[in-house]
MARBA-3410 file (N, C-alpha, C, O; in Angstrom, 1 decimal):
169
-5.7,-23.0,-7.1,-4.7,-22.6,-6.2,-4.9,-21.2,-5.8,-5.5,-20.5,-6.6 ~ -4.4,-20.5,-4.4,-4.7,-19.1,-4.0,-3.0,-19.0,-3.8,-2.3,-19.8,-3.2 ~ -2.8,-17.7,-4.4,-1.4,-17.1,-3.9,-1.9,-15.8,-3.2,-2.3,-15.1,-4.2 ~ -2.2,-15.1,-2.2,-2.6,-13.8,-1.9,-2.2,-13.8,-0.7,-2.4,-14.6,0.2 ~ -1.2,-12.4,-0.8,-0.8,-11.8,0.5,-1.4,-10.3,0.5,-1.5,-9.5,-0.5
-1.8,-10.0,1.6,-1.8,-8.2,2.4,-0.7,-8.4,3.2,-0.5,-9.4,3.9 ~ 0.2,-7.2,3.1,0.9,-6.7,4.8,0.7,-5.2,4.5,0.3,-4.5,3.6 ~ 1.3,-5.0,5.9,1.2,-3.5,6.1,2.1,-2.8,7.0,2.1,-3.1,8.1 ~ 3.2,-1.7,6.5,4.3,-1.8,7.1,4.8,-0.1,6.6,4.2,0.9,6.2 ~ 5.8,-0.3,6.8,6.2,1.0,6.5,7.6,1.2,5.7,8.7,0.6,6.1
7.5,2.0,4.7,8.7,2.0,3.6,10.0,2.1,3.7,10.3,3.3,3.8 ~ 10.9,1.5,3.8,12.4,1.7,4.1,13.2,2.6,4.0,14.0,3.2,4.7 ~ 12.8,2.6,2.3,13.7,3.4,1.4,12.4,4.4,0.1,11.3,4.0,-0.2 ~ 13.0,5.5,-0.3,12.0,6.0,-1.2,11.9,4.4,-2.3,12.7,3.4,-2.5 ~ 10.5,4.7,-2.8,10.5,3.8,-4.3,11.9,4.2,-5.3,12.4,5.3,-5.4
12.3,2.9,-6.2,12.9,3.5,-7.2,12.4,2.5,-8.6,12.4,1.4,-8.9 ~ 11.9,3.8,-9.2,11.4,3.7,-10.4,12.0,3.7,-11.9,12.6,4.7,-12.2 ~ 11.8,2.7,-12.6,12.5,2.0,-13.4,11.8,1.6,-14.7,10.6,1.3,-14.9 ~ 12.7,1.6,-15.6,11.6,1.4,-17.1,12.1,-0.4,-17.8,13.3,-0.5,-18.0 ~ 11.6,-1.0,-18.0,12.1,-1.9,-18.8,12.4,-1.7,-19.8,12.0,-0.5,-20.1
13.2,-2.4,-20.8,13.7,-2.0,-22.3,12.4,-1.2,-23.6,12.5,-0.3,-24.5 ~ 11.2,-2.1,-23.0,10.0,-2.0,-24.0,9.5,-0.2,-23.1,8.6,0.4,-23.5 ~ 10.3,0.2,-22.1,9.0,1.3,-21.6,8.5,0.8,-20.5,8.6,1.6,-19.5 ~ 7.8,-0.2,-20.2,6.8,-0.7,-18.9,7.7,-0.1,-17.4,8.9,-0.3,-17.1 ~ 6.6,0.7,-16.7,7.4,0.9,-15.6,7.1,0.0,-14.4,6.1,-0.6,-14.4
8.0,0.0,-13.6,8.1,-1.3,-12.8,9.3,0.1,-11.3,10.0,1.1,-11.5 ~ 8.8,-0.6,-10.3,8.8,0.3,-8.9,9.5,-1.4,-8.3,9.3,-2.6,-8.6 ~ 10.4,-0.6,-7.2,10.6,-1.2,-6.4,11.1,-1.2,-5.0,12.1,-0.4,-4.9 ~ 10.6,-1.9,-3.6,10.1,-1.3,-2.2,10.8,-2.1,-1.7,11.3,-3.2,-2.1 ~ 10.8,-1.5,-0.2,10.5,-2.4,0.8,9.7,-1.9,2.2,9.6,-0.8,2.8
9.2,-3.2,2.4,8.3,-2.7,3.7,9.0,-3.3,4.8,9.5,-4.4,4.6 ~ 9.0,-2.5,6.3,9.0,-2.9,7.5,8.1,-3.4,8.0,7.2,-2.5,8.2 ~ 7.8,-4.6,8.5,6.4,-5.2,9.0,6.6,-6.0,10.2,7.1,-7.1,10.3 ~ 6.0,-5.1,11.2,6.0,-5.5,13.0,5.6,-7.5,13.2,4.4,-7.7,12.8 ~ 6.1,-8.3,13.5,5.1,-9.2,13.8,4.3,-9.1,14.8,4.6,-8.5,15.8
3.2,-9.7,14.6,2.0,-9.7,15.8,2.5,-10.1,17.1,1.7,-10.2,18.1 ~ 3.4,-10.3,17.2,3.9,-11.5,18.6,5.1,-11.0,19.1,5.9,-10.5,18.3 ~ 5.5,-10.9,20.6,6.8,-10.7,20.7,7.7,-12.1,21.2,7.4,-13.3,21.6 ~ 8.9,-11.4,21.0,9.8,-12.6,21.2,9.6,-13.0,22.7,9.2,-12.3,23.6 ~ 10.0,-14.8,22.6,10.4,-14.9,24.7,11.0,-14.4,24.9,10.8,-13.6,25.8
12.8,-14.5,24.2,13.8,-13.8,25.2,13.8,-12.4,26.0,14.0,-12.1,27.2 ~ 13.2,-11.7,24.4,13.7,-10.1,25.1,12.4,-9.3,24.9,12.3,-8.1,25.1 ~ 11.1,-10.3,24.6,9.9,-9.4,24.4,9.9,-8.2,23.8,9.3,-7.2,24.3 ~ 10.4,-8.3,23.1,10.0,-7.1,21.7,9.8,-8.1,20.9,10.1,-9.3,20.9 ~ 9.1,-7.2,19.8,8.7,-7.6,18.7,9.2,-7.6,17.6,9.4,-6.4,17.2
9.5,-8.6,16.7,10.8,-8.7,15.4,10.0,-8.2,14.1,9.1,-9.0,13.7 ~ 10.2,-7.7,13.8,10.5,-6.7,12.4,10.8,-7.7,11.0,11.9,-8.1,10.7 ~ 10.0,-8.0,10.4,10.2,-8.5,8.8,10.7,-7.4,8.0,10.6,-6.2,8.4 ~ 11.4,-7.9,6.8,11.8,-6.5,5.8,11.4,-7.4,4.6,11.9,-8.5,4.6 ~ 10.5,-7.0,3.7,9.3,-7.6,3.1,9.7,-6.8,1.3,9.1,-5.7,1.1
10.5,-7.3,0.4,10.6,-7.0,-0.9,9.3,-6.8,-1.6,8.6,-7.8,-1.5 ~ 8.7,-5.7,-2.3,7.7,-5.3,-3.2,7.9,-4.8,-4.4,8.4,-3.6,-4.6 ~ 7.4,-5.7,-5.5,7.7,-4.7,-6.7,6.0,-4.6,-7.7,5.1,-5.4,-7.9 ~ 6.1,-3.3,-8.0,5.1,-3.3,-8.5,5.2,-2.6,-10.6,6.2,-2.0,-11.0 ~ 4.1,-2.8,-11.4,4.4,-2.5,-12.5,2.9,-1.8,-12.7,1.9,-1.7,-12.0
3.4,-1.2,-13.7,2.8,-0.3,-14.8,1.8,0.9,-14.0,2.6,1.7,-13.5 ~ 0.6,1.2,-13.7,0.5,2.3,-13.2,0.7,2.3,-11.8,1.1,3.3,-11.2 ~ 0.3,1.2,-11.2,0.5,0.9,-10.1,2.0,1.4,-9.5,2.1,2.0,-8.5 ~ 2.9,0.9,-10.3,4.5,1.9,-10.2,4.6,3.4,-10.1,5.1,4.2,-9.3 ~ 3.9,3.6,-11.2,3.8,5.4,-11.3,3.5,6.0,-10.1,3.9,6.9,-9.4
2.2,5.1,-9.9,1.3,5.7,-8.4,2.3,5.9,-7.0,2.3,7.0,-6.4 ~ 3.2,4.7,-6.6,3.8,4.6,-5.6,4.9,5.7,-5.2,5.2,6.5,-4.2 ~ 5.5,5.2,-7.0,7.2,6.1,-7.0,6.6,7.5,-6.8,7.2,8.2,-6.1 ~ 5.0,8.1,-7.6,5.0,9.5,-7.2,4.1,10.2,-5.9,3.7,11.3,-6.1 ~ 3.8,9.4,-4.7,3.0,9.4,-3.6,3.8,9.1,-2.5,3.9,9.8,-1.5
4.5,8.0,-2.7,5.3,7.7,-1.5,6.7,7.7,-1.3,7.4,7.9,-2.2 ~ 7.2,7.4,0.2,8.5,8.0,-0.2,9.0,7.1,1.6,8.2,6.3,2.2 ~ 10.2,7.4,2.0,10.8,6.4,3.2,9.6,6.8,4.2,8.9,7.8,3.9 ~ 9.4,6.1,5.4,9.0,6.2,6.4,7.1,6.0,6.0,6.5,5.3,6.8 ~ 6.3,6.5,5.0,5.2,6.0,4.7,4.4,4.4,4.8,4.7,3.4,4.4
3.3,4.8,5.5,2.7,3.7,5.5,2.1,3.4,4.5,1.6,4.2,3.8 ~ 2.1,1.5,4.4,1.3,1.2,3.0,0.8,-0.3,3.1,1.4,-1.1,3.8 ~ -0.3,-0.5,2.5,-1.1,-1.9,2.7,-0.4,-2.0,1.3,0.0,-1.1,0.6 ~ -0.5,-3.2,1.2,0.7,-4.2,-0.5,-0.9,-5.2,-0.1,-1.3,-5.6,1.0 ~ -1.5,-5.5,-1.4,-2.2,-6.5,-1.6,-1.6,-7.0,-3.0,-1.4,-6.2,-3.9
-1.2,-8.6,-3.2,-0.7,-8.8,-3.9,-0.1,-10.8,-4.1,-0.7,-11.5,-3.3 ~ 0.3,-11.2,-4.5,1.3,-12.7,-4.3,2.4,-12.5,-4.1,3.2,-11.6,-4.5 ~ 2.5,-13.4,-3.6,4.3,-13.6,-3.4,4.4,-14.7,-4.5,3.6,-15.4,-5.0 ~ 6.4,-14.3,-4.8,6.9,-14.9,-5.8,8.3,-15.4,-5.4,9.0,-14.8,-4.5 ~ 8.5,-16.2,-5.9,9.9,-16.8,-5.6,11.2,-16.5,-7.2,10.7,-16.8,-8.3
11.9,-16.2,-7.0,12.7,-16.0,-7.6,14.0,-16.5,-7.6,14.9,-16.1,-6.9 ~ 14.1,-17.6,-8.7,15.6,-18.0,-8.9,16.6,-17.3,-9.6,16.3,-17.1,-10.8 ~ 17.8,-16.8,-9.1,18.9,-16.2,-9.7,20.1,-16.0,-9.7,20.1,-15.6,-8.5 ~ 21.1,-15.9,-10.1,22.5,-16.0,-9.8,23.2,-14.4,-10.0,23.2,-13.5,-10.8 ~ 24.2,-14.9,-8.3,25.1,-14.0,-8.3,26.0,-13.8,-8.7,26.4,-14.9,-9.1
27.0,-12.9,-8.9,28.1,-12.6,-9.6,29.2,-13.5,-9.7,30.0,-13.5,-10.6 ~ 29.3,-14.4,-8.4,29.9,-15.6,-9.0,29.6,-16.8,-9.1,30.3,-17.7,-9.2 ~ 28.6,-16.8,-9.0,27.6,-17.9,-10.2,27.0,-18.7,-9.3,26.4,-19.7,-9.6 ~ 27.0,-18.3,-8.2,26.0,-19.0,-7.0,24.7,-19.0,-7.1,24.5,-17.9,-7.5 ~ 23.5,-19.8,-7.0,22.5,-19.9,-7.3,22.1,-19.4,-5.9,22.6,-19.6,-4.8
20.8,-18.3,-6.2,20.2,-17.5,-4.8,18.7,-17.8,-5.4,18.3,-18.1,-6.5 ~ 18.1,-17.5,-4.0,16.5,-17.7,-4.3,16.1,-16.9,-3.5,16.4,-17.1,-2.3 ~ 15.1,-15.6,-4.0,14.4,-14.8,-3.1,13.0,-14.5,-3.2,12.4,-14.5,-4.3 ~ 12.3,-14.2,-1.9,11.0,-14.0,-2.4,10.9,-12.1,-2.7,11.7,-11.2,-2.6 ~ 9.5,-12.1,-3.0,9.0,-10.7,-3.0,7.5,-10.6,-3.2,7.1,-11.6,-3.8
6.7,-9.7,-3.1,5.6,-9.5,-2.8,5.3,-9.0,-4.7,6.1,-8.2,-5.1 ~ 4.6,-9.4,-5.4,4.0,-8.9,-6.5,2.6,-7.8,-6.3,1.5,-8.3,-6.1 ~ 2.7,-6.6,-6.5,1.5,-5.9,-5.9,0.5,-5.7,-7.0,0.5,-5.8,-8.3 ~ -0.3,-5.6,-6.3,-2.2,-5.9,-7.1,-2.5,-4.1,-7.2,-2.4,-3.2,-8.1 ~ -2.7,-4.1,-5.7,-3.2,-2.9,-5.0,-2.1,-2.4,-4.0,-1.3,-3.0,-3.4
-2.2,-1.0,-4.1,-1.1,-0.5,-2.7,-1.8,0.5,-2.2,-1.8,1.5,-2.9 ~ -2.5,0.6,-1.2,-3.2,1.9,-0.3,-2.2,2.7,0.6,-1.1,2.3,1.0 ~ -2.9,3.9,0.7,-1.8,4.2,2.2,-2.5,3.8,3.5,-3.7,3.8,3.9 ~ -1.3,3.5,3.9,-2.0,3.2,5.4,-2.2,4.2,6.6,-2.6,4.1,7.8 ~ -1.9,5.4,5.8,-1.3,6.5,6.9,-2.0,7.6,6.1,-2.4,7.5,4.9
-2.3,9.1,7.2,-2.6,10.3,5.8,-2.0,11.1,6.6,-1.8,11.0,7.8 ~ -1.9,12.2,5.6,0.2,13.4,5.5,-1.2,14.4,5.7,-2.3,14.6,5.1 ~ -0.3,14.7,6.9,-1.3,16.2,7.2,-0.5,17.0,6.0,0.1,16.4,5.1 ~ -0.6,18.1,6.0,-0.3,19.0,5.4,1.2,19.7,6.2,1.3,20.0,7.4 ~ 2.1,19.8,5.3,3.6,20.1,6.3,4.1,18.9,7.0,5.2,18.9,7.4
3.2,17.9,7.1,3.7,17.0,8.1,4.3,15.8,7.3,3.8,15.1,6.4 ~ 5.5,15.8,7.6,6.5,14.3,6.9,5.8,13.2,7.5,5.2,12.3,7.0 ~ 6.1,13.3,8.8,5.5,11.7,9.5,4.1,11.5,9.9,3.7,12.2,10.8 ~ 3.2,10.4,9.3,2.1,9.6,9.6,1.8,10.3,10.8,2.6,10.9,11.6 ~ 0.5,10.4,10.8,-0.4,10.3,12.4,-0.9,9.3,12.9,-1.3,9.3,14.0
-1.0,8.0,11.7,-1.6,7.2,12.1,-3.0,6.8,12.3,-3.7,7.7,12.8 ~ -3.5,5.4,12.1,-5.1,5.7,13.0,-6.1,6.3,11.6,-7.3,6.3,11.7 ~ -5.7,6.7,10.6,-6.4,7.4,9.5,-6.3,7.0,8.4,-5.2,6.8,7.9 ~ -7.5,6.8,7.8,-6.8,5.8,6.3,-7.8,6.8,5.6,-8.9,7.1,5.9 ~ -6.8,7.5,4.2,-7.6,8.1,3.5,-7.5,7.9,1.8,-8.3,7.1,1.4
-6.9,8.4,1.0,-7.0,7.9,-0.5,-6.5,6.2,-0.7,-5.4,5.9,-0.2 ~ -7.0,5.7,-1.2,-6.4,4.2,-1.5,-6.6,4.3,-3.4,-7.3,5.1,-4.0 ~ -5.5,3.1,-4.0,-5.6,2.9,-5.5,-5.8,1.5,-5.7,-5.2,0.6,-5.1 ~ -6.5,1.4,-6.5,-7.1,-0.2,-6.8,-6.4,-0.9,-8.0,-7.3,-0.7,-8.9 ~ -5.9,-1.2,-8.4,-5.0,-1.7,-9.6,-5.8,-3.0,-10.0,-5.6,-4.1,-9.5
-6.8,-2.6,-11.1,-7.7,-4.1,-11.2,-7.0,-4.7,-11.9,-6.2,-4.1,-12.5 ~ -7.1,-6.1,-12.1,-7.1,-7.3,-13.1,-6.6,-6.8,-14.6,-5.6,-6.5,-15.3 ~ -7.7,-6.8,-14.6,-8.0,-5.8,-16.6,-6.9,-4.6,-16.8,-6.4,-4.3,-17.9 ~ -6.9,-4.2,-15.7,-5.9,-2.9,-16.6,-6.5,-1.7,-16.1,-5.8,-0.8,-15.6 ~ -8.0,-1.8,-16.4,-9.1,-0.6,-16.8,-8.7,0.5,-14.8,-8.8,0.0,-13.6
-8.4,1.7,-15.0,-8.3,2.4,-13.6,-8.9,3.7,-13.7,-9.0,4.4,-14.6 ~ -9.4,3.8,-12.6,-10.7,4.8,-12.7,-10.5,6.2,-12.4,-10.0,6.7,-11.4 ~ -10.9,6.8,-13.1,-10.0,8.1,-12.6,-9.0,8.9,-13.4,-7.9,8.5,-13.4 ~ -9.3,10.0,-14.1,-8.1,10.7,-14.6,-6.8,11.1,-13.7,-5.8,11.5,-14.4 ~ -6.8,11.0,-12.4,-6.0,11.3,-11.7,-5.0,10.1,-11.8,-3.8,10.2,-11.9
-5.7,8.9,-11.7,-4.3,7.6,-10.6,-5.1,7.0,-9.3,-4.8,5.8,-9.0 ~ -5.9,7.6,-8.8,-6.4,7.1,-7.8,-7.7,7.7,-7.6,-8.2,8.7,-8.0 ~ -8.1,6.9,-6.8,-9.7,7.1,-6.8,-9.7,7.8,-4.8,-9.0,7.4,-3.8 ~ -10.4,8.6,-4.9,-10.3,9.3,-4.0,-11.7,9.0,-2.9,-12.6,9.8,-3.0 ~ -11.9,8.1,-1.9,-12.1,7.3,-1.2,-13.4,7.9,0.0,-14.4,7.4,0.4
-12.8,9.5,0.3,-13.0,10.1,1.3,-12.0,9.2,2.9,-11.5,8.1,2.9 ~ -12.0,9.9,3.8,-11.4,9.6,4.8,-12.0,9.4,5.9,-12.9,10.3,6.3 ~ -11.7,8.2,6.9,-12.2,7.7,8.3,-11.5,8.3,9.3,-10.3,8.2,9.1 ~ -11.8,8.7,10.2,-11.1,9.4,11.8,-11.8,8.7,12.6,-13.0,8.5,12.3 ~ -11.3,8.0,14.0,-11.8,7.1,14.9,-13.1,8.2,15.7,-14.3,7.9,16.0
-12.2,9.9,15.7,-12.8,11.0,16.5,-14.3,11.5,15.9,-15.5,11.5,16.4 ~ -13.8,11.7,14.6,-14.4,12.3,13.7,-15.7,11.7,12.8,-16.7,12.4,12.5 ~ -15.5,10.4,12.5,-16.2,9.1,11.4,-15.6,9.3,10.2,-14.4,9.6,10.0 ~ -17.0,9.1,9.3,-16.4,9.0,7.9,-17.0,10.4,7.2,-18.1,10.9,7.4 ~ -15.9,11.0,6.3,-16.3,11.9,5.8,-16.1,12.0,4.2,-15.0,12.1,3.7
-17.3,11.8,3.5,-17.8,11.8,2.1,-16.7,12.1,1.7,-16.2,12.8,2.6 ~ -15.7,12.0,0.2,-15.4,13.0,-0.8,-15.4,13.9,-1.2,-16.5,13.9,-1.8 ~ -14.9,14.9,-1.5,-15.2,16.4,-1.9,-16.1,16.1,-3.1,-15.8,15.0,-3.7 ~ -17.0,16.9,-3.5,-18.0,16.6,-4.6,-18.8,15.4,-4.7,-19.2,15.0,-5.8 ~ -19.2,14.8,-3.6,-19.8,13.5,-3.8,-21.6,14.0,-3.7,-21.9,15.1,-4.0
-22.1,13.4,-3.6,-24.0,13.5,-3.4,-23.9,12.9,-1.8,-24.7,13.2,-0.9 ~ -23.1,12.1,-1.7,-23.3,11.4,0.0,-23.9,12.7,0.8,-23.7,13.8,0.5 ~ -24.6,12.3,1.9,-24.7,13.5,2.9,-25.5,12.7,4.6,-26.6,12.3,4.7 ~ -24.7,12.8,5.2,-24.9,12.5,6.5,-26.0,12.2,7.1,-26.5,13.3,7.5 ~ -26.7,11.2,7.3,-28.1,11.3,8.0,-27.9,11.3,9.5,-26.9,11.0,10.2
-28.8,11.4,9.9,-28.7,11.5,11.5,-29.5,10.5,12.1,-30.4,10.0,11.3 ~ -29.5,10.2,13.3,-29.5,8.7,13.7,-31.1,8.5,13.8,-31.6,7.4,13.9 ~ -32.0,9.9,13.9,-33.1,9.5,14.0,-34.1,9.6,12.8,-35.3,9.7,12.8 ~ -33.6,9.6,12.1,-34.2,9.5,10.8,-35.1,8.4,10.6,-34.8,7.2,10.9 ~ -36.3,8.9,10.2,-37.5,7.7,10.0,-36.9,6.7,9.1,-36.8,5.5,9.4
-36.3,7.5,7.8,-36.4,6.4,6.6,-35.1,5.5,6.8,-34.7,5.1,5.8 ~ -34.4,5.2,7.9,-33.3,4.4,7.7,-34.5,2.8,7.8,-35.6,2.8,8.3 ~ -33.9,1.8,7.2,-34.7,0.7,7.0,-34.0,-0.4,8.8,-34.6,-1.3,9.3 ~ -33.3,0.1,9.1,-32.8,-0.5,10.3,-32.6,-0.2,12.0,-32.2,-1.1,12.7
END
């Protein structure tokens, strides 16, 4: 069986971060997510509001990086959830289980709101547990449409130029 969702949208509300009884931290979102399509009537495009919860570092990561209005890719399953409300009505909701959460956006410096168009640190939340990096996140280097891609601070990468003998292609 495959359960796997990506979306990509933008935060509603800051994360709020939460401990279970045992300690485990556990984060929880939401995202605004444009549909691809506009409506017939009034041709705009309708807006999903998309529940995300995430646990253990993957939580830490979110609740201390992001905050309302940020963009974010959610890689992850959806889950359905049976539960009752306060007066004893049975409810059923879904929500996104996250794997991985990237930004989809990168914060200039001073700047609250996205520029868009730029994807720069992403966090990988593997399977196992195991996360790479004393920081929280692995630091990716950054793409600009204008610009290209520009290595990581400290990497060995270094730019070749297009006439280079030794490329094999």
């Amino acid at each position: 069986m495959l359960n796997h969702i990506v979306i990509m949208g933008r935060l509603t509300r800051d994360p709020e971060l939460r401990r279970t009884q045992s300690g485990t931290p556990v984060v929880s979102f939401s995202l605004a997510v444009d549909r691809d399509f506009a409506s017939r009537e009034g041709g705009e495009r309708q807006t999903d509001f998309i529940d995300v919860v995430a646990w253990r570092n993957t939580a830490e990561f979110v609740s201390k990086y992001f905050s309302k209005g940020r963009m974010a890719v959610v890689s992850g399953r959806l889950q359905i959830r049976d539960w009752q409300d306060r007066e004893g009505n049975k409810r059923r909701s879904a929500e996104v289980v996250a794997d991985n959460v990237y930004f989809g956006d990168s914060k200039r410096d001073g700047d609250s709101q996205s520029s868009g168009g730029n994807y720069s640190r992403a966090y990988d939340a593997p399977a196992g547990g195991s996360y790479g990096g004393s920081s929280g996140y692995a630091d990716r280097g950054s793409y600009s449409p204008q610009g290209g891609y520009a290595a990581p601070a400290g990497s060995d990468f270094a730019e070749l130029s297009d006439d280079d003998g030794d490329l094999p292609f």
